[in-house]
SEDOBA-508840 format. One record per residue (C-alpha): x, y, z negated; residue in one letter. Coordinates in steps of 0.25 Angstrom, whole numbers, padded with zeros to 4 digits, always signed. Layout:
residues N
XYZa...
end
This chain:
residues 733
+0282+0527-0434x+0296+0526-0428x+0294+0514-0422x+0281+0518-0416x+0287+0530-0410x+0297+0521-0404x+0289+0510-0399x+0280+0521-0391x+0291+0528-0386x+0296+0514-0379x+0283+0511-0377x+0282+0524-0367x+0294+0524-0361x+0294+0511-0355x+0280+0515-0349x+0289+0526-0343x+0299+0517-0338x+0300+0514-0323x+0300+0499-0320x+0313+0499-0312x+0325+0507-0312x+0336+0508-0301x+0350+0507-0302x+0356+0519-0292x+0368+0514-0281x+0380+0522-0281x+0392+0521-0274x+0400+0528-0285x+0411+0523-0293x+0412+0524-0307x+0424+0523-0318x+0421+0514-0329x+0424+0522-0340x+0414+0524-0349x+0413+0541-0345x+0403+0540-0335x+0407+0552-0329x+0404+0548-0313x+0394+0557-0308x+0387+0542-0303x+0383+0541-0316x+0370+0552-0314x+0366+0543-0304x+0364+0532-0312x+0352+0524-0318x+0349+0530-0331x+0344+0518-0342x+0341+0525-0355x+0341+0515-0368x+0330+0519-0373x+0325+0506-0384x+0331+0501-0396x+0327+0485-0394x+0335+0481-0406x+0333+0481-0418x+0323+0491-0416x+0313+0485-0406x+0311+0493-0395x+0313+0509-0402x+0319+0521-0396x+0333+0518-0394x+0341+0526-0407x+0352+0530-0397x+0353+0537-0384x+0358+0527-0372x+0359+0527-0356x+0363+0518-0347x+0366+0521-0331x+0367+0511-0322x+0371+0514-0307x+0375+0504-0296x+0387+0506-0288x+0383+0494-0278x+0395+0484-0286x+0395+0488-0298x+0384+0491-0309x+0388+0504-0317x+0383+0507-0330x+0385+0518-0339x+0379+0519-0352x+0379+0533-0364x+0376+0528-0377x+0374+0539-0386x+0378+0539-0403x+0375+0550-0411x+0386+0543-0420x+0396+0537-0409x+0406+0537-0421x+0398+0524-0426x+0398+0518-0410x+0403+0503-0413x+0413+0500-0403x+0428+0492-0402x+0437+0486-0392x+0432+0472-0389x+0435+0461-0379x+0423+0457-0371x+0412+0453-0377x+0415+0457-0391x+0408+0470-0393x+0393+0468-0398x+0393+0473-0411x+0398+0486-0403x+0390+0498-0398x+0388+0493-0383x+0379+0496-0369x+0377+0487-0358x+0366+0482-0349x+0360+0467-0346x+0359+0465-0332x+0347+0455-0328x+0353+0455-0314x+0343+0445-0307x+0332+0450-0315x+0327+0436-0319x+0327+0439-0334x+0334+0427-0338x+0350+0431-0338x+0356+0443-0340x+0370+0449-0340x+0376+0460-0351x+0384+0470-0350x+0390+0477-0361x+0401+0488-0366x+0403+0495-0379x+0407+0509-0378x+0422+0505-0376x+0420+0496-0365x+0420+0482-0370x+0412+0473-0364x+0401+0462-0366x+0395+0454-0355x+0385+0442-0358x+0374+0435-0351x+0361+0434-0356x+0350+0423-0352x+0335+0422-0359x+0344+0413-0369x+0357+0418-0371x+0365+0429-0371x+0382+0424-0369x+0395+0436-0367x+0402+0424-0363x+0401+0429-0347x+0410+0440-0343x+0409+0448-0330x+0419+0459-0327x+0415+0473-0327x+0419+0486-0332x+0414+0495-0343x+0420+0506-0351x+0416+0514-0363x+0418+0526-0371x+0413+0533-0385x+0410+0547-0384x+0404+0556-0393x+0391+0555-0390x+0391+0540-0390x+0396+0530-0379x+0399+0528-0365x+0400+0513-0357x+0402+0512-0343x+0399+0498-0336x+0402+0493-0322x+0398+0478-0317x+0402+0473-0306x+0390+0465-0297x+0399+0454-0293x+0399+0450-0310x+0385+0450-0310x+0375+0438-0303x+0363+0444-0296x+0352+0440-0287x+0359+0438-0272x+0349+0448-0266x+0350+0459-0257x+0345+0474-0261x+0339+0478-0274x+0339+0472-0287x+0330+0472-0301x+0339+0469-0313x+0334+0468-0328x+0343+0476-0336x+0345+0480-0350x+0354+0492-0353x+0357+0491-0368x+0366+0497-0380x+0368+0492-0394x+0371+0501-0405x+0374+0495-0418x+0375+0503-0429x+0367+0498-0441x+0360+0490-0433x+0364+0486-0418x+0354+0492-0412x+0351+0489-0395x+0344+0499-0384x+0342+0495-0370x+0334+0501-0360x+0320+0494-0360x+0311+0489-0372x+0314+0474-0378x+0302+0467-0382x+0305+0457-0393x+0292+0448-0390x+0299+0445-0377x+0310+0434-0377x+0314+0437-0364x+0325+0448-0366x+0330+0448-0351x+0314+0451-0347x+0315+0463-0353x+0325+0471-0345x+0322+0484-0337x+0323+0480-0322x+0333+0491-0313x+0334+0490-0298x+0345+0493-0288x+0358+0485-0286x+0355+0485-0272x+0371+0481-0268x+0373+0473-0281x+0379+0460-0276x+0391+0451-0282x+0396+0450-0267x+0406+0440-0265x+0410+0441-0279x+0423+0432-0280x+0432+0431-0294x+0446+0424-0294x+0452+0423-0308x+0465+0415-0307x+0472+0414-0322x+0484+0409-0328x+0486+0402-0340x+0498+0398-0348x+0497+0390-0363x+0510+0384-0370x+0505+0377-0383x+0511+0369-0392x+0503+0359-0402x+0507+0347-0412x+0501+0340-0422x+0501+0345-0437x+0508+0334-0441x+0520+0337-0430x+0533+0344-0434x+0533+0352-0423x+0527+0358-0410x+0533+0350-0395x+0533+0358-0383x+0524+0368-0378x+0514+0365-0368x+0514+0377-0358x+0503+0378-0348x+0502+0387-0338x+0489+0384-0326x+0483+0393-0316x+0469+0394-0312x+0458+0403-0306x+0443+0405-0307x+0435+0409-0297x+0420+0418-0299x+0413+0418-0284x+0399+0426-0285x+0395+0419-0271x+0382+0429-0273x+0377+0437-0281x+0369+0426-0290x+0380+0414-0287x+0392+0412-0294x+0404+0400-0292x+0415+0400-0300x+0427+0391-0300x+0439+0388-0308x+0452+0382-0305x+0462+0376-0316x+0454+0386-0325x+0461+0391-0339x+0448+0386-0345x+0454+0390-0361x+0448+0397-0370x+0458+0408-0375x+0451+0413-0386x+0449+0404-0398x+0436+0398-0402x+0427+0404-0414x+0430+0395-0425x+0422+0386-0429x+0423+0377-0445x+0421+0362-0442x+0418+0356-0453x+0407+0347-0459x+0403+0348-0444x+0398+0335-0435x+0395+0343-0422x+0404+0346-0412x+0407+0362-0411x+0400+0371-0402x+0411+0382-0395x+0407+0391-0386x+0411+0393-0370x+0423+0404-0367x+0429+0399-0353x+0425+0408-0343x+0423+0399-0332x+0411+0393-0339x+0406+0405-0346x+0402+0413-0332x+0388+0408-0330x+0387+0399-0341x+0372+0404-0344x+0368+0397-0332x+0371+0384-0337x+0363+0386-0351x+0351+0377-0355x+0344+0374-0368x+0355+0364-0371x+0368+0365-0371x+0371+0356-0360x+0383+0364-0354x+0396+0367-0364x+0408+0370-0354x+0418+0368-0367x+0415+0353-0365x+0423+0357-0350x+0439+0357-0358x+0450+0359-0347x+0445+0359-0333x+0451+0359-0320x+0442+0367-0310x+0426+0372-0312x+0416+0377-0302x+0405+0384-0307x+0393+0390-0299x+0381+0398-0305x+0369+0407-0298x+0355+0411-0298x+0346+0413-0288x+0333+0419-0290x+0326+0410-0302x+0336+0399-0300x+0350+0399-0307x+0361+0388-0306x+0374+0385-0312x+0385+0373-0308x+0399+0371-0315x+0408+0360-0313x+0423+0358-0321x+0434+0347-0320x+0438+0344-0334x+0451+0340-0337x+0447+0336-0349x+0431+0331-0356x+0426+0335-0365x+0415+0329-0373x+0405+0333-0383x+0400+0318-0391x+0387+0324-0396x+0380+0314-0407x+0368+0315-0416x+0376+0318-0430x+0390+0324-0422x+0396+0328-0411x+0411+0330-0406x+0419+0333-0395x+0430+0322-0389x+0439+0325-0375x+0440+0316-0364x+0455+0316-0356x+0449+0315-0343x+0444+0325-0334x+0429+0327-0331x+0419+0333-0321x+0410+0343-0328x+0398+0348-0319x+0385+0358-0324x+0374+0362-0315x+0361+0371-0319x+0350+0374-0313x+0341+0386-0319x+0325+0391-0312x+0321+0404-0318x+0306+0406-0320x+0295+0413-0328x+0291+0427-0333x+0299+0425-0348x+0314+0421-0340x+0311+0403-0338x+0321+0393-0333x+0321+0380-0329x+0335+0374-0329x+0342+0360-0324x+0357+0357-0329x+0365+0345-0325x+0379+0343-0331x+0389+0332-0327x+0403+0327-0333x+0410+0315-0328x+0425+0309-0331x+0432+0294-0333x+0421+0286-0337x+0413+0298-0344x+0400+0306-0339x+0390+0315-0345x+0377+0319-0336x+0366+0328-0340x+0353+0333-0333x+0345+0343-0340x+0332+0351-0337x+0328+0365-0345x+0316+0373-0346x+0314+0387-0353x+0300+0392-0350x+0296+0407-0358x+0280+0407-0355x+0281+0419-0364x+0291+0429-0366x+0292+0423-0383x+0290+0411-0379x+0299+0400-0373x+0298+0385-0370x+0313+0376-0367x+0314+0362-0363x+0326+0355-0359x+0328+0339-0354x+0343+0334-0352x+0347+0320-0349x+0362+0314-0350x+0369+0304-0345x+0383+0301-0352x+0397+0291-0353x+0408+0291-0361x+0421+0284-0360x+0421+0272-0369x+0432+0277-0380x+0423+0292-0380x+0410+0281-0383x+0418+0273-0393x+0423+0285-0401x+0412+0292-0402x+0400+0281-0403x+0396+0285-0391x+0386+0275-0380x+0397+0268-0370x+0391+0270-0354x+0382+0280-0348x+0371+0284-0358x+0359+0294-0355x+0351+0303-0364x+0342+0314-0365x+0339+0328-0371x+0327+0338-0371x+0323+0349-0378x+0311+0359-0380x+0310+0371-0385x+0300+0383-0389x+0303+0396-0393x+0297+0409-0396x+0303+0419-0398x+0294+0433-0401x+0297+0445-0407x+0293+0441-0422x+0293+0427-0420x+0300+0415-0415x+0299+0402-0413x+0306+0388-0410x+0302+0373-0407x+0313+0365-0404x+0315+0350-0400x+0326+0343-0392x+0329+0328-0391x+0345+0322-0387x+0345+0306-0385x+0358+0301-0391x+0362+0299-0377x+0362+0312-0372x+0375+0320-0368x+0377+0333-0363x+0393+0333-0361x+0392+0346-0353x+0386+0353-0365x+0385+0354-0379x+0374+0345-0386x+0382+0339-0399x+0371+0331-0404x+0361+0321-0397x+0352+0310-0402x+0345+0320-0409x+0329+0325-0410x+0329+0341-0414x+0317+0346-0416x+0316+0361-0421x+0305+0372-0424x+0307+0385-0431x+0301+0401-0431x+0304+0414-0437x+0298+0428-0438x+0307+0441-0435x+0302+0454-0440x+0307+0468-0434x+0311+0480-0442x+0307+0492-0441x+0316+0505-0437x+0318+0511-0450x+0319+0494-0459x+0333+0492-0466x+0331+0478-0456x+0329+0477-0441x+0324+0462-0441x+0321+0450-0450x+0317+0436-0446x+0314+0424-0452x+0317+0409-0447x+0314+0395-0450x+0313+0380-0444x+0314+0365-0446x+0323+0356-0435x+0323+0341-0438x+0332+0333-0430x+0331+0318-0428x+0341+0306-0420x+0333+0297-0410x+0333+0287-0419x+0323+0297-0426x+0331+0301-0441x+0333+0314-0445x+0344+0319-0442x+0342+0335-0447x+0330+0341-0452x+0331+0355-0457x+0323+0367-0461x+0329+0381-0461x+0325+0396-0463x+0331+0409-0462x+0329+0425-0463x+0336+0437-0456x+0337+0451-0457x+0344+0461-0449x+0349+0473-0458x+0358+0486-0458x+0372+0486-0453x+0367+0475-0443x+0366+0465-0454x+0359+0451-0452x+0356+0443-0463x+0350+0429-0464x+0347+0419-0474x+0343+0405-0471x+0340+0391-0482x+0336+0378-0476x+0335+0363-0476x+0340+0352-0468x+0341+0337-0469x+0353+0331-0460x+0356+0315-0456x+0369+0311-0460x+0376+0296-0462x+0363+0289-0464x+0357+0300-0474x+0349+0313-0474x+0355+0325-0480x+0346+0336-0486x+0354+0349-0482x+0352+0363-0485x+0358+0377-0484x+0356+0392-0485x+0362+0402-0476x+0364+0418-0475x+0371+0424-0465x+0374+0440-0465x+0380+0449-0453x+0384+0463-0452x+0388+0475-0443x+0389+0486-0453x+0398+0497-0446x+0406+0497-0434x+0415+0486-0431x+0412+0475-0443x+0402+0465-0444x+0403+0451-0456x+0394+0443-0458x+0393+0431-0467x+0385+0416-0468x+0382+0407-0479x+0376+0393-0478x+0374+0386-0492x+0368+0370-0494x+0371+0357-0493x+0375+0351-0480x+0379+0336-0478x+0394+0333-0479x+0396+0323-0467x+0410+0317-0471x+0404+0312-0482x+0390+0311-0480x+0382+0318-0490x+0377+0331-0494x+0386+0343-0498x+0384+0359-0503x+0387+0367-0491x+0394+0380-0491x+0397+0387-0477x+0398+0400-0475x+0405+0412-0466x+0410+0425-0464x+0413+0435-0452x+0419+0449-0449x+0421+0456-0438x+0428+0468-0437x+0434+0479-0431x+0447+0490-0434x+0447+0500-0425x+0443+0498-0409x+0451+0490-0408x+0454+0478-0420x+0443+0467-0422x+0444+0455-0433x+0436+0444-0434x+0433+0434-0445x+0426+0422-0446x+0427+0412-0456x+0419+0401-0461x+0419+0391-0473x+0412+0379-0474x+0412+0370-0489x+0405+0359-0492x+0405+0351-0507x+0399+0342-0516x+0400+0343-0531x+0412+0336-0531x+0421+0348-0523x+0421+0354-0511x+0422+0344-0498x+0427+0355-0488x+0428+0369-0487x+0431+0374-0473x+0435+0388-0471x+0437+0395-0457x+0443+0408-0454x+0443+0414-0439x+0450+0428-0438x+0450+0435-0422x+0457+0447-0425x+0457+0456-0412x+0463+0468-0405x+0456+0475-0393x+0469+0484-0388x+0456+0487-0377x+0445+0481-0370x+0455+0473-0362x+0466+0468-0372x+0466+0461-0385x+0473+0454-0394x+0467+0444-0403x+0471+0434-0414x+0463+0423-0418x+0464+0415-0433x+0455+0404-0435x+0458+0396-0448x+0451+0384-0454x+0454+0378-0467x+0445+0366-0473x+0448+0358-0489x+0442+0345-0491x+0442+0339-0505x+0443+0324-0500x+0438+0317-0512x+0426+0322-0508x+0426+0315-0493x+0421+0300-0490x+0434+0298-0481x+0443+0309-0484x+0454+0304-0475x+0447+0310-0463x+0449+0323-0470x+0461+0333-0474x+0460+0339-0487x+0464+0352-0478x+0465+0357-0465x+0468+0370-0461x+0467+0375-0447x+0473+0388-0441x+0473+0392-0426x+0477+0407-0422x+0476+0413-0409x+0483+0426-0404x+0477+0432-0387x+0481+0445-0381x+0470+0448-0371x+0469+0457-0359x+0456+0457-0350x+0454+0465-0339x+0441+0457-0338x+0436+0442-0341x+0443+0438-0331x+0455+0445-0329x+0465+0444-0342x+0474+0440-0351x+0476+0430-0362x+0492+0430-0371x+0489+0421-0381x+0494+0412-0394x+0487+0401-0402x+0490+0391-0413x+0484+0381-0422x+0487+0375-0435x+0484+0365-0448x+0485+0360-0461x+0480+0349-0469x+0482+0339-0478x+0496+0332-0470x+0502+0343-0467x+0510+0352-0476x+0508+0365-0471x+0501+0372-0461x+0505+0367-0446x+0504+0372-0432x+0497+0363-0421x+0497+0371-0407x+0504+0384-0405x+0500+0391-0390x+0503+0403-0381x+0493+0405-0368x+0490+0416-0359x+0481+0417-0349x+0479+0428-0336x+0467+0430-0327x+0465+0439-0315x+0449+0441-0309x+0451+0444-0294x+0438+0449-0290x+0432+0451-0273x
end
């Protein structure tokens, strides 16, 4: 009956609704407090969040919220009053950017050229800390940071967030007068569940999330202008490294360079940005990541900033563009921009150094060229259709000393229906190495070609889903400016499941269930993988996930199929404020590729994350792998990584990093044990002060080290010992 009642309210009050509203133009000025205590506010656009989408589907929101937006002809204010008839149990720390979503929060996704297809978030909780992402109708990446302002404060009623963003960080249409946005205004309250409101009713039958928005008008003055961002930034590194075997450290090598970034929005939908001798480092350590009993090349995700602005533009249905491939470059030019249906991205970099990705049909790995090289993407995307199509065109190009890689590549996504969605891609490569990277690597010597395509079909409704899969790589195909680890391959997969949605008062919120079948073949037409796999979920109390999974798979290796099998349960869990764990298990056998045959697998993992106080965060991961025979164990693999954190506030932290791995062999169980230590243990630390006045302006103190142990050595040694520092200033016009 509840849900009755609540489905007829939403049904009566978007009857009610108008089918536009309009944002109101002030020239006011506000202070980002999180008070709203400017009399401008009674001016504003009132957005009440009246639906709970998630987990409960579409019911009267439990919590009272409102949203007011008003338009200072720069700017886009926001203000937002959450109300909490328990604010004692609101969920909210100091966080560095992007860290806070398993916090109360309120933001809005602004769908600024109104074309359904991409979308940008931003979003606070109720002390300020904020989270920007971009979301496309595939993906959903916080890895773009605009600058902007927000504040919050926790009252006794509830909370308080105050927003501002600046026009000039948002691309728009280059039109004159006024505009139609999509808009979500939204709130996530977890408590026992993590619950989410916004302003309009989400159909779940409807795949297309960003054709769902409410549409406002106004923004009559809303342009980037000549939005022009000069970033100069200092670095300075002294490091010292020697081998473990050395009896001590030689001098330090201290660098210091100077460089500058420069963000021009020519217009309100065009974007070039440069970069001169850029500090293209990473200063936060990677995610750790046990390689072990592994033949393929490790995946690490993107952090630089310089390719990070913009990087959805440049996205396919493969990955044919990976910038960490681009190692130490001199100078990039980058230039992105829509323009009604039609969107366009270009970058070029001047490598010192190449690096490659040798992808194979059972491996891959990574090997470093010491020469420079010419690295150069171009996409092309046309918009079209009711449920948000594209077709897309990428070209990618790298060239050194007697080494080239091409790559023409045509996609299509067509979405006939709002469930339904149809995706075809053709690439064809042109490659040479040099003739020692061919030698060592059994690679062909002189220019080779090759091919890839795919198709895919996919539904996705709101009980059922479905996929059909196939893609084909020749064993000549390349994709140096991406990531494709494995080629000479035919993948075919199908697979469907069925989700069912709890009712108000269930202990659960939502179940599924999902199964499919994948075979993959060489070219040559043997069976390299075959596998059958099924799996159940649940989402409990205390945001709790559970999910429990068996199947079965047949893999090629050394001449031989192997029958592997495994069992799997994962479990997460929020259950108060500021702690979630969660644990995975994976039991079977697996194939032991050192010695070619079949072993009992053990592999599991653990996680917490924590929080003392406002202000204190730790954070633990750690992983074990084991495999054995009856014999003994032939490894166990254990990885610890500990981030222990102190926000002092939203702009300064101090962080420590731990990352230790530690893996035993017994070596009478190897076929060549001399290409193995009976142990080897690993230890890198890292210790960064930050102060961020925003993304771009800040800085980095900071201390690293490295160690190991195994069987030569007779104690634990340190390799590489560093200090760095790094400064940036954002000059804006």
């Amino acid at each position: 009956m509840l849900r009755f009642l609540g489905l007829l309210l939403v049904a009566v009050t978007v009857s009610a609704q108008s089918p536009e509203k309009h944002v109101p133009l002030t020239t006011a000025t506000f202070n980002i407090d999180g008070v709203m205590d400017e009399t401008a506010w009674q001016n504003a656009l009132m957005i009440p969040l009246l639906y709970e989408n998630s987990p409960g589907e579409n019911l009267p929101a439990q919590v009272k919220t409102e949203a007011f937006l008003i338009d200072t002809g720069n700017t886009l204010v926001i203000g937002f009053r959450a109300e909490d008839p328990e604010p004692e149990k609101i969920r909210a720390f100091l966080r560095d950017r992007d860290a806070s979503y398993n916090d109360d929060f309120v933001g809005v996704i602004l769908d600024t050229y109104n074309d359904e297809r991409r979308a940008l978030e931003f979003f606070s909780n109720p002390l300020g800390a904020q989270m920007d992402l971009i979301i496309t109708s595939n993906s959903e990446d916080d890895s773009w940071d605009a600058i902007w302002n927000s504040a919050g404060q926790i009252t006794e009623f509830g909370y308080v967030v105050e927003m501002e963003i600046p026009y000039n960080e948002i691309q728009m249409p280059d039109t004159v007068g006024e505009k139609t946005w999509g808009l979500y205004v939204q709130r996530t309250h977890p408590r026992d569940d993590r619950r989410q409101y916004r302003n309009v009713v989400v159909a779940r039958d409807n795949d297309c999330f960003l054709c769902q928005t409410e549409k406002v008008r106004g923004f009559t003055n809303a342009d980037r202008g000549m939005d022009l961002e000069i970033t100069p930034t200092l670095t300075g590194l002294a490091a010292k490294s020697r081998d473990a075997e050395d009896a001590g450290f030689g001098p330090s090598d201290t660098q210091v360079d100077a460089g500058i970034d420069i963000n021009w929005g020519i217009n309100s939908n065009l974007t070039l940005n440069a970069t001169i001798n850029p500090d293209f480092s990473q200063v936060e350590s990677d995610s750790a990541q046990l390689n072990v009993n592994q033949n393929f090349a490790l995946f690490f995700p993107e952090r630089r900033s310089f390719f990070l602005e913009n990087a959805d533009y440049f996205d396919s249905n493969m990955n044919l563009v990976y910038t960490r491939n681009i190692a130490d470059p001199d100078y990039g030019l980058r230039l992105v921009g829509k323009k009604g249906d039609h969107a366009y991205g270009f970058f070029y970099a001047k490598d010192t150094l190449t690096n490659l990705l040798i992808p194979g049909t059972l491996g891959s790995d990574f090997t470093t060229l010491e020469q420079d090289s010419d690295n150069l993407v171009g996409r092309y995307r046309k918009d079209f259709g009711q449920y948000a199509s594209t077709f897309g065109a990428t070209i990618t190009r790298r060239d050194g000393v007697r080494y080239s890689n091409t790559l023409l590549s045509a996609d299509l996504n067509f979405k006939p229906t709002s469930t339904d969605e149809i995706r075809i891609q053709l690439a064809d490569s042109s490659t040479e190495y040099p003739d020692d990277i061919a030698e060592e690597f059994d690679q062909q010597t002189g220019s080779f070609d090759g091919q890839s395509y795919l198709a895919q079909y996919r539904h996705n409704g709101r009980n059922w889903r479905f996929n059909a899969f196939h893609q084909n790589k020749d064993d000549g195909f390349r994709a140096d400016s991406g990531f494709i680890g494995q080629v000479g391959t035919r993948r075919s997969v199908i697979g469907g499941g069925y989700a069912w949605i709890g009712e108000e008062d269930n202990w659960w919120n939502r179940m599924d269930v999902y199964s499919d079948w994948d075979i993959t073949h060489d070219q040559q037409g043997t069976v390299l993988e075959k596998e059958f796999e099924g799996s159940f979920g649940i989402n409990g109390p205390l945001q709790s996930f559970y999910r429990v999974g068996l199947g079965v798979r047949d893999r090629f290796w050394e001449d031989q199929l192997y029958r592997e099998n495994f069992r799997f349960f994962d479990f997460d869990m929020r259950p108060i404020s500021g702690l979630g764990f969660g644990v995975f298990i994976n039991l079977g056998h697996a194939v032991d590729f050192s010695n070619n045959r079949l072993a009992d697998s053990t592999r599991g993992g653990i996680y917490v994350n924590a929080d003392w106080g406002k202000h204190f965060n730790i954070r633990i991961n750690h992983n074990y792998r084991n495999l054995s025979v009856d014999a003994g164990n032939i490894f166990t693999a254990n990885q610890t990584d500990i981030r222990l954190s102190y926000q002092f506030n939203i702009r300064q932290r101090l962080r420590l990093a731990l990352i230790h791995t530690d893996i035993n062999r017994d070596l009478s169980l190897y076929n060549e044990p001399e290409d193995f230590n009976l142990n080897s243990e690993n230890m890198a630390t890292q210790l960064i002060y930050s102060y961020k006045v925003n993304p771009r302006t800040l800085l980095f103190l900071g201390y690293s080290d490295a160690g190991t142990e195994f069987d030569d050595l007779d104690n634990f040694v340190k390799t590489d010992k560093s200090v760095f520092a790094k400064f940036s200033y954002a000059w804006k016009r």
